[in-house]
N, C-alpha and C positions, 0 to 999 in steps of 0.2 A: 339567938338574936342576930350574930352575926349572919348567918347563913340565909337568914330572912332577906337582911339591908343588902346582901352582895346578892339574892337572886332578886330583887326590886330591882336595883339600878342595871343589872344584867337586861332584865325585862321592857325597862324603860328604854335603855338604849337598842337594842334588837329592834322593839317596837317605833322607835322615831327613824331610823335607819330602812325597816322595813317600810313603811308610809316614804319616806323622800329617796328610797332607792329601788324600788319595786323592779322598775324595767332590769337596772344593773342586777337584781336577785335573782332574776332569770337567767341572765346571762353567763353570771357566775355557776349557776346550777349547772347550766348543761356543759359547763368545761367542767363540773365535778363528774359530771355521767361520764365524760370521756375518760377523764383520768379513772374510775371508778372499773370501765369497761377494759383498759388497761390493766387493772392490778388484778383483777378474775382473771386473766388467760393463764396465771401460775396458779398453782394449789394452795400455797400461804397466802398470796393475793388475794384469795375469794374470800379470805377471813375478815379482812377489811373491805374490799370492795363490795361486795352484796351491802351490807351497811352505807358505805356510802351512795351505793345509787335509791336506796328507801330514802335519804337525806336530800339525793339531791333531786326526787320526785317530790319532796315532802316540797321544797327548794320552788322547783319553779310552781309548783301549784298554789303554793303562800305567796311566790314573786308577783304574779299573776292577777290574783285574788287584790293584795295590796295597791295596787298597783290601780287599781278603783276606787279607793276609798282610804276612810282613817278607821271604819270597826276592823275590818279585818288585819290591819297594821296593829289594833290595841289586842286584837286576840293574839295575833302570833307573840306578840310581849307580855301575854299572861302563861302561853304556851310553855315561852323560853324561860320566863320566871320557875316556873310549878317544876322542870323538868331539871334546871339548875339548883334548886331548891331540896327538891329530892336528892340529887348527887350529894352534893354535902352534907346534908343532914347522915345521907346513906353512912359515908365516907367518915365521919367525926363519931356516928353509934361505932364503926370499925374500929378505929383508933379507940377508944373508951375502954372497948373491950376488950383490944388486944394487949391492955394497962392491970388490966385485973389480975 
């Protein structure tokens, strides 16, 4: 139940954020692509950076998107819910188990 209430409000705010900040999400994205295109010119860097530029693609195409309207603002905050959702659920079956 927890893990429910913390990916809702997760969701909720992602999603009102996403709707009244669309342009700035964009913005933000493509300095995550640069920072991203920085941490790939090392070898451990590519280990985080390839992820972040699928994030900061994901990034400005939701920025974008939102940035039109309120469905697509309510999607991205079902998106960030379901995805926060799964982590901790993931994360708490770990810990359970690692109890046994």
């Amino acid at each position: 139940m927890r893990s429910l209430l913390i990916a809702g409000a997760v969701g909720v705010l992602a999603g009102l954020v996403a709707h009244q900040l669309g342009a700035l999400l964009v913005v933000l994205s493509l300095l995550l692509v640069v920072v991203a295109l920085l941490l790939t010119l090392t070898v451990i860097g590519a280990i985080v950076g390839i992820p972040l530029l699928l994030l900061a693609a994901a990034g400005i195409a939701l920025g974008a998107a939102t940035a039109g309207g309120a469905l697509p603002a309510v999607l991205f905050g079902l998106l960030v819910a379901v995805i926060v959702y799964t982590r901790l659920t993931r994360r708490e079956h770990r810990t359970l188990s690692s109890l046994r």
